[in-house]
C-alpha positions in Angstrom: 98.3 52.3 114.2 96.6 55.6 114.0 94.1 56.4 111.0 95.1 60.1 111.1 98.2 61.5 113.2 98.8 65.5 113.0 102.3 66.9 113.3 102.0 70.4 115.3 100.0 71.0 118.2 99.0 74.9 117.2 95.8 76.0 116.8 95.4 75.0 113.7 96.3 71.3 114.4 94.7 71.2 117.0 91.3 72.7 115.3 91.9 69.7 112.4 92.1 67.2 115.3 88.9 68.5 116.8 87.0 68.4 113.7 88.0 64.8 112.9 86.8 63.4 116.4 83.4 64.9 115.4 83.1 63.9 111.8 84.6 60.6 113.0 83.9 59.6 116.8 85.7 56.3 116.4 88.6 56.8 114.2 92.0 56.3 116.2 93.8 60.0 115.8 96.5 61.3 117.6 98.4 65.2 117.4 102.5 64.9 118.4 104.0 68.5 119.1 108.2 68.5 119.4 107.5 71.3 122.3 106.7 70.2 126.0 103.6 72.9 126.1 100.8 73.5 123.1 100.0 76.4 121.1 104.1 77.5 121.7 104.8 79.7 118.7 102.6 80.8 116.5 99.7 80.5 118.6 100.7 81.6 121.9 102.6 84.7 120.4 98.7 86.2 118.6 97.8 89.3 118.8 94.4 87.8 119.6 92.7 89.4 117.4 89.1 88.0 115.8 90.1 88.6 112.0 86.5 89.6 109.5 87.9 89.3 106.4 88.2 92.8 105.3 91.4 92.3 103.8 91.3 89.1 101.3 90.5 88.3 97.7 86.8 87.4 97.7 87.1 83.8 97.2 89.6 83.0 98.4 90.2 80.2 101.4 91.0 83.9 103.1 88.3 85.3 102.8 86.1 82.2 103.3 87.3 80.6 105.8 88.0 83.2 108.0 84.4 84.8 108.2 83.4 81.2 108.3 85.6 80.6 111.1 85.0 83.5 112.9 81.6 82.2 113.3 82.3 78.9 114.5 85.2 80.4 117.0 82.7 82.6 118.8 80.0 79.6 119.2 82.7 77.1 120.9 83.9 80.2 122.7 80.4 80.5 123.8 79.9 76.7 124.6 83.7 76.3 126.6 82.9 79.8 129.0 86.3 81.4 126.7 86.4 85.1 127.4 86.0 87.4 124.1 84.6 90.7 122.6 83.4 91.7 119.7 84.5 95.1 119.7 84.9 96.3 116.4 87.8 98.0 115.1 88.5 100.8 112.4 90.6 101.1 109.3 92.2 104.8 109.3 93.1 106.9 106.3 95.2 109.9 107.9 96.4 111.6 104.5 94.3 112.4 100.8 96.4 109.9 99.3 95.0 106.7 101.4 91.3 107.6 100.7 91.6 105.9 96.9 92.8 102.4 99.0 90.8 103.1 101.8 87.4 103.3 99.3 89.1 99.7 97.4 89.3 98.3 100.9 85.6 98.9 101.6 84.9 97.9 97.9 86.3 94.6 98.9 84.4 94.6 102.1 81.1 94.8 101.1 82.1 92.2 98.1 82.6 89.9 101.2 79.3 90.6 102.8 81.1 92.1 105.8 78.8 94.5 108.0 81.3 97.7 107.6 80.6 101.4 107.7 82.5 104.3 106.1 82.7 107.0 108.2 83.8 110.7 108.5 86.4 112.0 111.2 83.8 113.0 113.1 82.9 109.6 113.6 85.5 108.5 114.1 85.9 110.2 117.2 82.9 109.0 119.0 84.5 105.6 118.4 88.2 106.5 119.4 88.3 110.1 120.8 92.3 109.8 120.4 92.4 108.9 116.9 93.6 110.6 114.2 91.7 110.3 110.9 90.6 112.0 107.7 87.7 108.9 107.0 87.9 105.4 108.2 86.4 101.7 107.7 84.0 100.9 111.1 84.1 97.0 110.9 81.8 95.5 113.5 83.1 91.9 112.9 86.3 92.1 114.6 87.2 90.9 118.1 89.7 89.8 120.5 90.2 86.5 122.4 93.3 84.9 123.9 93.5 82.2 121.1 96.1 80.0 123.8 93.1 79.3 125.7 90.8 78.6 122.7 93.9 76.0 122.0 93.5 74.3 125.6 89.9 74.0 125.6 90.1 72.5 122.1 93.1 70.1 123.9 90.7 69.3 126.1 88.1 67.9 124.3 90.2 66.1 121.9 91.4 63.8 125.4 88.3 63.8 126.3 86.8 62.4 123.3 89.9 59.6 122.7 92.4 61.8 120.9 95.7 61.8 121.8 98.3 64.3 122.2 102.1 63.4 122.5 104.6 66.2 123.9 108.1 66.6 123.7 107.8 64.8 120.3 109.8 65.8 117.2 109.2 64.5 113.8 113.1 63.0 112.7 112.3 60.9 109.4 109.1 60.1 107.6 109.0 56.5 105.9 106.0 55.4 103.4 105.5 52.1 103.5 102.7 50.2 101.3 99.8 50.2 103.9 101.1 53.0 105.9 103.1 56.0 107.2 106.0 55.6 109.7 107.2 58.9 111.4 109.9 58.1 113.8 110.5 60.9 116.1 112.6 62.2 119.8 110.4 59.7 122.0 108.5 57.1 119.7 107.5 55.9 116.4 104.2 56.1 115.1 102.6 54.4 112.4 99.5 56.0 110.7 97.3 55.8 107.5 97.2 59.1 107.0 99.5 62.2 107.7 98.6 65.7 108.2 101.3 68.3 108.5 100.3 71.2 110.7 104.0 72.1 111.6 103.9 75.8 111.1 107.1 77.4 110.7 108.4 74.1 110.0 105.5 72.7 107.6 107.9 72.9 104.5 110.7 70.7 106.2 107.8 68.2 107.0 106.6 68.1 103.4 110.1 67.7 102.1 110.9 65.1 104.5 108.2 63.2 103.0 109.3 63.9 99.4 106.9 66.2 98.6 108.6 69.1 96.0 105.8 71.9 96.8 107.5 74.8 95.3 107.8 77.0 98.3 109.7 77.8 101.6 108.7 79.4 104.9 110.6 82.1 105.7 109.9 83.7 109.0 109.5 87.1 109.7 109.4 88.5 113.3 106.8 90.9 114.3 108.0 93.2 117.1 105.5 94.4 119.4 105.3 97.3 121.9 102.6 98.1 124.5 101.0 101.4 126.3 101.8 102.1 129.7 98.8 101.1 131.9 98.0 104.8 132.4 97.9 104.9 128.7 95.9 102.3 127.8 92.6 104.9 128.1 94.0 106.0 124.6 92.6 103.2 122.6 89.2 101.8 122.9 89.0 98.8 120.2 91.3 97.9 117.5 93.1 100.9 115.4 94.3 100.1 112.2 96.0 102.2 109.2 95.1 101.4 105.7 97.5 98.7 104.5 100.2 98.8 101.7 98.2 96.6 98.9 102.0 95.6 97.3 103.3 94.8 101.0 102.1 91.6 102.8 102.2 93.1 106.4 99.2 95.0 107.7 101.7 98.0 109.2 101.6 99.1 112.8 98.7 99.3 115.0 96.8 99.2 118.2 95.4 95.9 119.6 93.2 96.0 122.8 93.6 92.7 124.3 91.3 90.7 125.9 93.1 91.2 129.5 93.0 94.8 129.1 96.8 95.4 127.8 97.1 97.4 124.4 99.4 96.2 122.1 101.3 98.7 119.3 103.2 96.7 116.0 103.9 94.7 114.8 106.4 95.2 112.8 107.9 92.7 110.4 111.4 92.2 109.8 113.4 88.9 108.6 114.0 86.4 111.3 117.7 85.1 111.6 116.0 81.7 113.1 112.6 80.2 112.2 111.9 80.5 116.0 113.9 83.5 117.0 111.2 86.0 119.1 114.5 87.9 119.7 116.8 90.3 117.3 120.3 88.3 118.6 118.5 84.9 117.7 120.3 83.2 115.3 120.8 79.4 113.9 122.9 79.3 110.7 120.8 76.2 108.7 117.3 78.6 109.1 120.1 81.8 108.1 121.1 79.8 105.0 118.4 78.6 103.8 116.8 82.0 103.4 120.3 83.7 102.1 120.9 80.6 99.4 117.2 80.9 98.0 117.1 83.2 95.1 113.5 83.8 95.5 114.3 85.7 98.4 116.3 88.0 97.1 113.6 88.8 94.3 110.7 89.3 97.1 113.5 91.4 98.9 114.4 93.6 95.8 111.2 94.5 95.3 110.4 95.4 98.8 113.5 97.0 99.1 111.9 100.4 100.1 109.1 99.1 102.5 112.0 96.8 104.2 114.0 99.8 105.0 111.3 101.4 106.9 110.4 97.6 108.5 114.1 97.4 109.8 114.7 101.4 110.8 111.3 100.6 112.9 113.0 97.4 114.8 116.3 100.0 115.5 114.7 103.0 116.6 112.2 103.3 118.9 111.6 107.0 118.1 111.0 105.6 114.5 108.2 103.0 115.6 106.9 105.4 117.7 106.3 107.9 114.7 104.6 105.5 113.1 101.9 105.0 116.0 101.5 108.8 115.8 100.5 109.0 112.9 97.4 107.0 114.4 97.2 108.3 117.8 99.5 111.7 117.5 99.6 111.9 121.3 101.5 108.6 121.5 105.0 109.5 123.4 108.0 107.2 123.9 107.7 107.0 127.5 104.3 105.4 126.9 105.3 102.7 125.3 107.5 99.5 126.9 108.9 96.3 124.9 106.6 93.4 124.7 106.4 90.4 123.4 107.4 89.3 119.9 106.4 87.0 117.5 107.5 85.3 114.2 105.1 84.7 111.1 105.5 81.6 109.0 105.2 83.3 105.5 105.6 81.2 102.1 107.7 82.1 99.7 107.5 80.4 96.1 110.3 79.3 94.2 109.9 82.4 91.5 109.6 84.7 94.3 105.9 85.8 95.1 104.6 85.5 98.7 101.6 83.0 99.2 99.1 85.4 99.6 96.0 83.0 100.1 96.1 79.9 102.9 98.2 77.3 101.1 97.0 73.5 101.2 98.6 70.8 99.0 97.7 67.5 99.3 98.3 63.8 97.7 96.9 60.3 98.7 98.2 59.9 102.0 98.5 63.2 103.0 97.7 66.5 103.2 100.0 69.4 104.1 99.2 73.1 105.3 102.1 75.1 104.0 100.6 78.5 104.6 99.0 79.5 107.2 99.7 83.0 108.4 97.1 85.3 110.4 94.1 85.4 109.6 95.0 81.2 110.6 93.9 81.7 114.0 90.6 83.6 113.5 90.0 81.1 110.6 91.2 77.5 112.7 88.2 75.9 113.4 87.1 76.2 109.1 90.3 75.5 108.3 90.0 72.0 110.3 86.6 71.3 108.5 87.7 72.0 104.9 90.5 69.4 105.8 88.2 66.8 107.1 86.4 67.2 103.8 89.4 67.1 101.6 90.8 63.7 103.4 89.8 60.2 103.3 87.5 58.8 105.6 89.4 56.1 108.1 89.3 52.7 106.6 88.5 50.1 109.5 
């Protein structure tokens, strides 16, 4: 019997486990991930990127709990010898009729007590000579780090401190009983007194297989990457950013400097044929229908109709994504770029079609469920863990 078992072996899950073994050293707690490796999807397909907050409502758990987590990322990455650099990145407005979003942007900034600068395209140069800008956000609070190795240290210490971790395990049925929660999965059942669902792209299919009616459904976009030739990667220095759509939930293409030296260009963001599909044939008809046979997706799709367009012409054409990066970095050619690897965002889409904008948590006595967690998730992990340890009960012994 475990006091608290955690279905999804991300960063996130693994963050909540971490937090509980602190907060409670003796408490019997135990993470079960269906795939034979951690940090698998969402995790080991980041951009790596050290997320201030610039974006987000002030408030909100966005905002919050990523500048909050930011903070606590960098001191274990200090304390567990985990490579990263703060670096900084900049927020570009390359046409007149940006500067009016760029200037609400930095509005927003300093409402978040971010240390930001505006700056001229002069400026800008002497931070990336390559770039292209009329006047741009400087945010110092932005990093990189490869967040897979942030998930192994944090692995580690769990086992270390008692927790465990079960592989290969996938969650098949969910029973509550009086005094406890049953979750029968591939290899075992378990038996717990309190569930938290950290499942990610699947976090919605956990909920509803314990009879929660949240409202929502993930559906999964893929982000599809690009990155510079090695002789290329001189062209970006930190992180290069446009100024982002405020009616579209994707931040647009842009240039990632990762911790190993690569540069990534995207993502993009189209719809995913399969909650898991990293690849434009992947395809599994129940994740297909699901998304075609809920009519809030055809709302969120009407309305982004135009914005869509441009997403998918972007995933066909390669001389399309690519004039997209030049309007950042107009030297950019095609033969500078080579495919890289993808990813798929687990975005929430309510029932009368809005996309969850803010973290989404939803708990009742037994459990608690995370049914949003898109990027900034990763930056923000290690807050997000704590603000669950305070929202659950402690272990009953």
């Amino acid at each position: 019997m475990y006091d608290y078992l955690i279905i999804g072996g991300g960063i996130v899950g693994l963050s909540t486990c971490y937090s509980l073994i602190q907060k409670y050293p003796q408490a019997k707690i135990a993470v079960i991930e269906k795939e034979s490796t951690l940090a698998f999807h969402q995790t080991g397909h980041n951009s790596g990127v050290i997320h201030s907050g610039i974006y987000y409502k002030p408030g909100s758990l966005k905002a919050n709990l990523s500048k909050e987590g930011g903070e606590l990322l960098r001191a274990f990455c200090d304390r567990h010898h985990i490579p990263y650099e703060m670096c900084g990145k900049v927020i570009v407005a390359t046409e007149q009729e940006e500067l009016p979003l760029l200037n609400r942007l930095y509005t927003r900034a300093l409402e978040n007590k971010l240390d930001v600068s505006m700056i001229d395209s002069g400026q800008l140069k002497e931070i990336e000579p390559h770039a292209y800008g009329i006047r741009a956000i400087h945010v110092k609070a932005a990093g990189i780090v490869k967040y897979k190795s942030v998930a192994e240290a944090l692995a580690k210490v769990i086992r270390e401190q008692g927790g465990d971790i079960h592989l290969s395990t996938k969650v098949e049925n969910i029973v509550e009983g009086p005094d406890r929660i049953q979750v029968e999965c591939s290899a075992q059942t378990f038996h717990t007194r309190y569930l938290i669902n950290c499942a990610g792209l699947h976090c919605d299919r956990i909920a509803a297989n314990q009879g929660l009616k949240p409202g929502m459904k993930i559906v999964p976009f893929r982000g599809e990457y690009y990155e510079l030739t090695p002789e290329k990667h001189h062209l970006v220095k930190h992180l290069i950013y446009p100024v982002p759509n405020p009616n579209f939930p994707f931040l647009g293409v842009h240039f990632t400097r990762m911790i190993d030296g690569h540069v990534h260009a995207g993502p993009n963001a189209v719809l995913s044929f399969k909650r898991e599909g990293y690849r434009k044939s992947d395809f599994n008809f129940k994740d297909f229908t699901e998304v075609m046979m809920y009519p809030a997706f055809w709302k969120i799709a009407r309305q982004n109709i135009g914005e869509g367009w441009k997403e998918m012409a972007r995933s066909w054409s390669k001389k399309v994504f690519v004039r997209s990066l030049q309007r950042l970095i107009p030297e950019i050619r095609e033969d500078d770029l080579v495919k890289s690897e993808n990813g798929v965002r687990a975005q929430a889409l309510t029932k009368d079609g809005k996309l969850v904008d803010d973290f989404m948590i939803v708990s009742n006595p037994r459990s608690i469920h995370i049914l949003n967690a898109p990027s900034p998730a990763a930056t923000a992990s290690l807050a997000i863990g704590r603000t669950i340890c305070e929202r659950i009960p402690e272990p009953v012994h």
